[in-house]
C-alpha positions in Angstrom: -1.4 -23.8 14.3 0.3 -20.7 13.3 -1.5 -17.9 12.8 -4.6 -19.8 14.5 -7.4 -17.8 16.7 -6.0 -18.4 19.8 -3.5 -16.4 18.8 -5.9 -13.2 19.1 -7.0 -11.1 21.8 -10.2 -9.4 21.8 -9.8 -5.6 23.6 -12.0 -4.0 26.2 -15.0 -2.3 23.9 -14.2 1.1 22.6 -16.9 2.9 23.9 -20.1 1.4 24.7 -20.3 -2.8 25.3 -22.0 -5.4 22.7 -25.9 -5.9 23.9 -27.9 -7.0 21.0 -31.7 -6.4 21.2 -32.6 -8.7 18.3 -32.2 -12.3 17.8 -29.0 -13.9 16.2 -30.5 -13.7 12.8 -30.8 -10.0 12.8 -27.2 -9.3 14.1 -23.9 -9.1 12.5 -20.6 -8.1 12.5 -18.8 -5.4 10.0 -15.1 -5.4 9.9 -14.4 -1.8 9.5 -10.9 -0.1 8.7 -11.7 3.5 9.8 -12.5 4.1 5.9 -15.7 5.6 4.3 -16.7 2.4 2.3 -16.8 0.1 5.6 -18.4 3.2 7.6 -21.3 3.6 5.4 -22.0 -0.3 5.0 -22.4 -0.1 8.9 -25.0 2.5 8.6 -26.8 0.9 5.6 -27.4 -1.9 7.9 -27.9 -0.1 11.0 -30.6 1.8 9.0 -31.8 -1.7 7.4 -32.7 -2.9 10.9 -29.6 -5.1 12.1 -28.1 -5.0 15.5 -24.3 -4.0 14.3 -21.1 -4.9 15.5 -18.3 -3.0 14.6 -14.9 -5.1 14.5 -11.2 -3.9 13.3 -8.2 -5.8 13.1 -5.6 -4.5 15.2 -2.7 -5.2 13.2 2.0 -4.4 13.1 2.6 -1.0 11.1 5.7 -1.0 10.0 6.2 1.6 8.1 7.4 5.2 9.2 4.2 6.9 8.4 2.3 9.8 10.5 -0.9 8.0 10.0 -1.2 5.6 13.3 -4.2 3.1 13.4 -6.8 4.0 11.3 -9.1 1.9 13.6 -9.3 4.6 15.6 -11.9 6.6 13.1 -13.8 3.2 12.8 -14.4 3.6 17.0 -15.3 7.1 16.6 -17.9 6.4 13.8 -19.1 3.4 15.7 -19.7 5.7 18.5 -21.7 8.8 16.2 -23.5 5.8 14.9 -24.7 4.3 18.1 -22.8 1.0 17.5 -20.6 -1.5 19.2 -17.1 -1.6 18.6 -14.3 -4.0 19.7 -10.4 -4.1 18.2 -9.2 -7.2 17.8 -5.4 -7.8 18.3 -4.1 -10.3 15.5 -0.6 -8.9 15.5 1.0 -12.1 15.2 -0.9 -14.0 13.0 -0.4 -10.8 10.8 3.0 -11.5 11.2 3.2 -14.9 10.5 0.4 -15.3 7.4 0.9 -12.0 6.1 4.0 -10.1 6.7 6.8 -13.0 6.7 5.4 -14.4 3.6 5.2 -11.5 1.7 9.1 -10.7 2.7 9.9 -14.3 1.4 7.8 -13.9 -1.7 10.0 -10.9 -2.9 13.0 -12.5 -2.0 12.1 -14.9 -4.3 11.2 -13.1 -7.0 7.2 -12.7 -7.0 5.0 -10.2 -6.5 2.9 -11.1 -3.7 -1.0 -9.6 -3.4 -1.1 -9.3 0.6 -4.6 -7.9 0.5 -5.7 -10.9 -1.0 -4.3 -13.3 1.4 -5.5 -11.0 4.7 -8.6 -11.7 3.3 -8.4 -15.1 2.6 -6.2 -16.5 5.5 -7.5 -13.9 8.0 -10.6 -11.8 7.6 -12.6 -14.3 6.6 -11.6 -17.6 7.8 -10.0 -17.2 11.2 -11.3 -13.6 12.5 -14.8 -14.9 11.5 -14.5 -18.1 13.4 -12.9 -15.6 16.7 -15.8 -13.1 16.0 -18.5 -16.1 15.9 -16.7 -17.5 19.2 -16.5 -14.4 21.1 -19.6 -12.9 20.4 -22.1 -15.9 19.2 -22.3 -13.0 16.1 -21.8 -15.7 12.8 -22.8 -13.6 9.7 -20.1 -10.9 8.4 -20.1 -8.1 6.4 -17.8 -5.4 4.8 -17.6 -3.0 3.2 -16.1 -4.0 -0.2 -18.0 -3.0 -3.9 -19.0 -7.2 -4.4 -22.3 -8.8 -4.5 -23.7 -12.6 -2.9 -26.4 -13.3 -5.6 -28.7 -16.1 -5.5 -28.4 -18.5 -8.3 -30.7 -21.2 -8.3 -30.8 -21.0 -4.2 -27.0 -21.1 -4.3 -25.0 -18.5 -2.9 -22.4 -16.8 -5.7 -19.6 -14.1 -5.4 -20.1 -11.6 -8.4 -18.9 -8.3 -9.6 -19.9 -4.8 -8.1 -22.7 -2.9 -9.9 -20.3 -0.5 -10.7 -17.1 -2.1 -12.7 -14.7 1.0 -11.7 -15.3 0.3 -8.4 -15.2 -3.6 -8.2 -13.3 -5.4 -5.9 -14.7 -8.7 -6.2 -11.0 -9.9 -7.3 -9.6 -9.4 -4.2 -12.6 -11.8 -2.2 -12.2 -15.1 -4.3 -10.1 -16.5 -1.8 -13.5 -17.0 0.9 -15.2 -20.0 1.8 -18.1 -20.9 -1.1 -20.4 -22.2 2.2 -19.9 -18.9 3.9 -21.1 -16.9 1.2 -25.2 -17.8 3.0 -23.5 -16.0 5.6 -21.3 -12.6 4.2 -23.6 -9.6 3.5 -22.1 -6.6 1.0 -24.4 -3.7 1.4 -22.2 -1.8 -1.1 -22.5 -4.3 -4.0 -25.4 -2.0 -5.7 -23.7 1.4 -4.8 -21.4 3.4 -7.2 -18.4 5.3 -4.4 -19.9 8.9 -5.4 -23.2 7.5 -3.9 -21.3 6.2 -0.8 -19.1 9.7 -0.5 -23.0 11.6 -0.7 -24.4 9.3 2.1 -21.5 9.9 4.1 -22.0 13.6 3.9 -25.6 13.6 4.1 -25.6 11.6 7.5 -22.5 13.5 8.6 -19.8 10.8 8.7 -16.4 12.5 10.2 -14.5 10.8 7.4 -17.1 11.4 4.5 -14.2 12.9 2.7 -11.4 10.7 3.6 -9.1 9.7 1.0 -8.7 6.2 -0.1 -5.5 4.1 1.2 -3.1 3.0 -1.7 -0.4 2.0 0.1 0.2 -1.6 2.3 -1.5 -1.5 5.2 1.0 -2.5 7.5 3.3 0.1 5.3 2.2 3.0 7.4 2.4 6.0 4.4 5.6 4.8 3.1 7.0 2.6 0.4 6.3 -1.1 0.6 9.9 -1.8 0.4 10.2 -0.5 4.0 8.8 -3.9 5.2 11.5 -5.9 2.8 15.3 -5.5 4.7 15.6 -9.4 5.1 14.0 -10.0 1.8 17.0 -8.1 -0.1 20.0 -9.9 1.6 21.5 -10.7 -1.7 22.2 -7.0 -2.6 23.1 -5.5 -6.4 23.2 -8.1 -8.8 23.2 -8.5 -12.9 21.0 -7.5 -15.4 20.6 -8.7 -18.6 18.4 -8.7 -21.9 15.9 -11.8 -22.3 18.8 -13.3 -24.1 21.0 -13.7 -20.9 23.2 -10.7 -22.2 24.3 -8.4 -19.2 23.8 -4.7 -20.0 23.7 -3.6 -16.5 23.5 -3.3 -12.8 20.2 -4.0 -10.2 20.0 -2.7 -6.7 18.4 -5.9 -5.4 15.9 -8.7 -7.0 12.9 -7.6 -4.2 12.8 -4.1 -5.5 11.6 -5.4 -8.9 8.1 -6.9 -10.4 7.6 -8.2 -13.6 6.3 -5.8 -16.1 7.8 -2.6 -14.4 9.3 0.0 -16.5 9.7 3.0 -14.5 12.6 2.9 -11.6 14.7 0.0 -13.2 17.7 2.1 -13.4 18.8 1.2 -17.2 18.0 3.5 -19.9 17.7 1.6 -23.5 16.7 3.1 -26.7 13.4 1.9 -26.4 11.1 1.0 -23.0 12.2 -2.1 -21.2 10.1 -4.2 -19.0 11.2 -6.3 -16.0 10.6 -9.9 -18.3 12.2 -12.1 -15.6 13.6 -12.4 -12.1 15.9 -15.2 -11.1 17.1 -14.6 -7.4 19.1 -18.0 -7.3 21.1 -16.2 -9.8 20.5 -12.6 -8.5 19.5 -10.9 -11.5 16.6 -9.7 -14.1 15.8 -9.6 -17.3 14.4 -6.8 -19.2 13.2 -7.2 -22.6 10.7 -5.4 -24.8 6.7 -5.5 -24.7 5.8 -7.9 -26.7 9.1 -10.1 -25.1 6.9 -10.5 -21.6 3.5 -11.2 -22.9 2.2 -14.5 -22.3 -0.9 -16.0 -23.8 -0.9 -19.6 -21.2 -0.9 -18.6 -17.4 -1.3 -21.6 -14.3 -2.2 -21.0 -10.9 -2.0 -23.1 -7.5 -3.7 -22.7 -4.6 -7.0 -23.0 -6.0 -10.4 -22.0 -4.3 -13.1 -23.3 -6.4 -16.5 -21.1 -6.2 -18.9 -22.8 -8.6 -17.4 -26.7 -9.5 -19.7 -27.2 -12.3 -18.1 -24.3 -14.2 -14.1 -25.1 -13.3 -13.7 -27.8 -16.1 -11.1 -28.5 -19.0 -12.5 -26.4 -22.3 -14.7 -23.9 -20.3 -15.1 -20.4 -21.8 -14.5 -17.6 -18.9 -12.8 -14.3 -18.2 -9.9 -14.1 -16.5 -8.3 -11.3 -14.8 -5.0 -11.1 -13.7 -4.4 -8.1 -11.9 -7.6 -6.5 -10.0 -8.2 -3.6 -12.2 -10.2 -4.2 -15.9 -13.2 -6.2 -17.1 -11.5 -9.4 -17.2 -10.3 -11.4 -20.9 -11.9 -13.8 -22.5 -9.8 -16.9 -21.9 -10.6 -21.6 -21.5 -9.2 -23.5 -19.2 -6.8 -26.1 -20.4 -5.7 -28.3 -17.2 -8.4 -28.1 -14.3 -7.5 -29.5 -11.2 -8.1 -29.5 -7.4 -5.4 -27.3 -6.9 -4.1 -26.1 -10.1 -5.7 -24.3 -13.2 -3.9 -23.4 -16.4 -5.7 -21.6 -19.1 -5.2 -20.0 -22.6 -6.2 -16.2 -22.8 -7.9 -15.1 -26.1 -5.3 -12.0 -26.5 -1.9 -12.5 -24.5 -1.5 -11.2 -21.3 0.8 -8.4 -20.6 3.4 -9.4 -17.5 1.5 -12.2 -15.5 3.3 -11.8 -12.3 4.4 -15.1 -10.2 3.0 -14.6 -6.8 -0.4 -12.7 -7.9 -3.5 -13.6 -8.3 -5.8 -15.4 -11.5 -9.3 -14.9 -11.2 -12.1 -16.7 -13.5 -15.3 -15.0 -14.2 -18.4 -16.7 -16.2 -20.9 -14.5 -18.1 -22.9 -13.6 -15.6 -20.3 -11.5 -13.5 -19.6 -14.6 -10.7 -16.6 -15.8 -9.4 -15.9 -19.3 -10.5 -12.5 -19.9 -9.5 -9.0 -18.1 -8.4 -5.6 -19.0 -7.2 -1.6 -18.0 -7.4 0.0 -17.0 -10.3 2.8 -19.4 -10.7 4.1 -18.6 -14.0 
């Protein structure tokens, strides 16, 4: 299977070798990125009286940045922290679930959410299974601002305590039956509280600044990563009438919505409104020309079934940022979901993700953007 486990390779230990002293219940493994939020979720559960395991993906950079692997501050924290610590080699699976797809999804137009799918199609799914296999270790955590609640003795996915901070949109794509399993010790925590525990117990990267680029982007530009995905070269663009009014520099370097870097200066802001790379061009068109009040998805993964139904009231969010709008599903299926939005959505981008929230801050539901 491509991009299957025994495609990993577990390294030597980074400093000191796993040797649990408590039973399987009390052990678990954090995937940690070298960051502060992942860090600190170690030592919550260190201090909460869990034999730790510290695990990071060792993963292609193919960017031009300075940075190198940021695992590296993961196996020095490990280390201060008195933990465990292994890298785990998943270069090509990266390759193969993560970086080739997201080339092809630019080629073709969309604008792909790669932290999403590492998640879903790596993090947890297959490195969990490797992790469990290797080290008999089979509950997870990370450091992500989520929470697992209980709701009447069932596991749910739900928002962050702290809504600026929430990233419960990017985990939708895990496993409802692992969710017994997946521990968030930063679900209740706003960052500032994470950034003063990491200086109180004298993390080295306490103040470390926050990634916002592509992982496997080094410090550079995502577009870095997309030289196969732009083989088509300049192309047409027109008005969301079909009239040309100018010249592109290539459908991959282009989302829907975007204003800024289009390279055509109207009389009044243009947005990206359409990209058609059979045809090799895009369409700009005003604000109110690339709303959309009806958005589907595929690749459904269904969180709570008795909530994903035709004429269900939820939010839905479709970009990772906000509350969430209020919005009913029209078509529900196994692996499709179309629903009607309250207010009309701004831009919904092919390739991203739609993610369905009930009342009480869970995940029901979330899948592809497809139009």
């Amino acid at each position: 299977m491509s991009g299957g486990i025994n495609q990993f390779k577990l390294l030597e230990p980074s400093f000191s070798a796993w040797a649990p002293a408590r039973d399987r219940s009390r052990q678990i493994a954090v995937l940690m990125s070298g960051g502060v939020d992942s860090s600190v979720a170690a030592h919550l559960l260190k201090a909460d009286g869990w034999d730790v395991l510290g695990i990071t993906m060792k993963i292609p950079v193919c960017g031009t940045g300075k940075s190198g692997c940021c695992g590296a501050d993961a196996a020095f924290v490990c280390n201060d922290l008195g933990i465990a610590h292994y890298f785990v080699d998943v270069t090509a699976a990266f390759e193969n679930l993560i970086i080739a797809p997201f080339r092809r999804d630019y080629a073709a137009g969309k604008t792909p959410n790669p932290c999403v799918d590492c998640n879903t199609l790596l993090k947890f799914s297959r490195l969990w299974d490797f992790v469990e296999a290797s080290f008999g270790v089979n509950l997870l955590a990370t450091g992500h601002y989520a929470r697992v609640v209980k709701n009447g003795g069932k596991a749910r996915l739900a928002r962050a305590k702290d809504p600026a901070k929430d990233q419960s949109y990017f985990l939708y794509g895990i496993d409802a039956g692992r969710l017994e399993k997946f521990i968030l010790p930063l679900g209740d925590y706003s960052k500032q509280q994470i950034r003063a525990i990491a200086v109180e117990i004298g993390l080295s990267v306490a103040d470390k600044e926050e990634s916002m680029e592509l992982c496997f982007a080094g410090e550079g530009d995502y577009r870095e990563v997309l030289a196969e995905a732009d083989e088509a070269g300049d192309g047409v663009i027109t008005d969301m009438q079909g009239n040309e009014i100018g010249r592109h520099k290539g459908v991959a370097h282009y989302t829907i919505g975007q204003r800024r870097g289009v390279g055509f200066a109207g009389g009044e802001p243009l947005y990206v409104g359409r990209i058609d790379p059979a045809n090799n061009l895009i369409a700009l068109g005003k604000r109110e020309e690339v709303v959309a009040a009806d958005v589907s998805a595929g690749e459904i993964n269904i969180m709570i079934p008795e909530e994903f139904r035709a004429g269900a009231g939820l939010y839905g969010k479709i970009r990772s940022y906000g509350k969430g709008s209020k919005c009913s599903i029209i078509e529900a299926g196994q692996t499709s979901v179309t629903v009607r939005f309250d207010q009309p959505q701004f831009a919904p981008c092919p390739g991203q993700k739609l993610v369905l929230y009930d009342d009480d801050d869970n995940v029901v539901a979330g899948g592809t953007i497809v139009q």
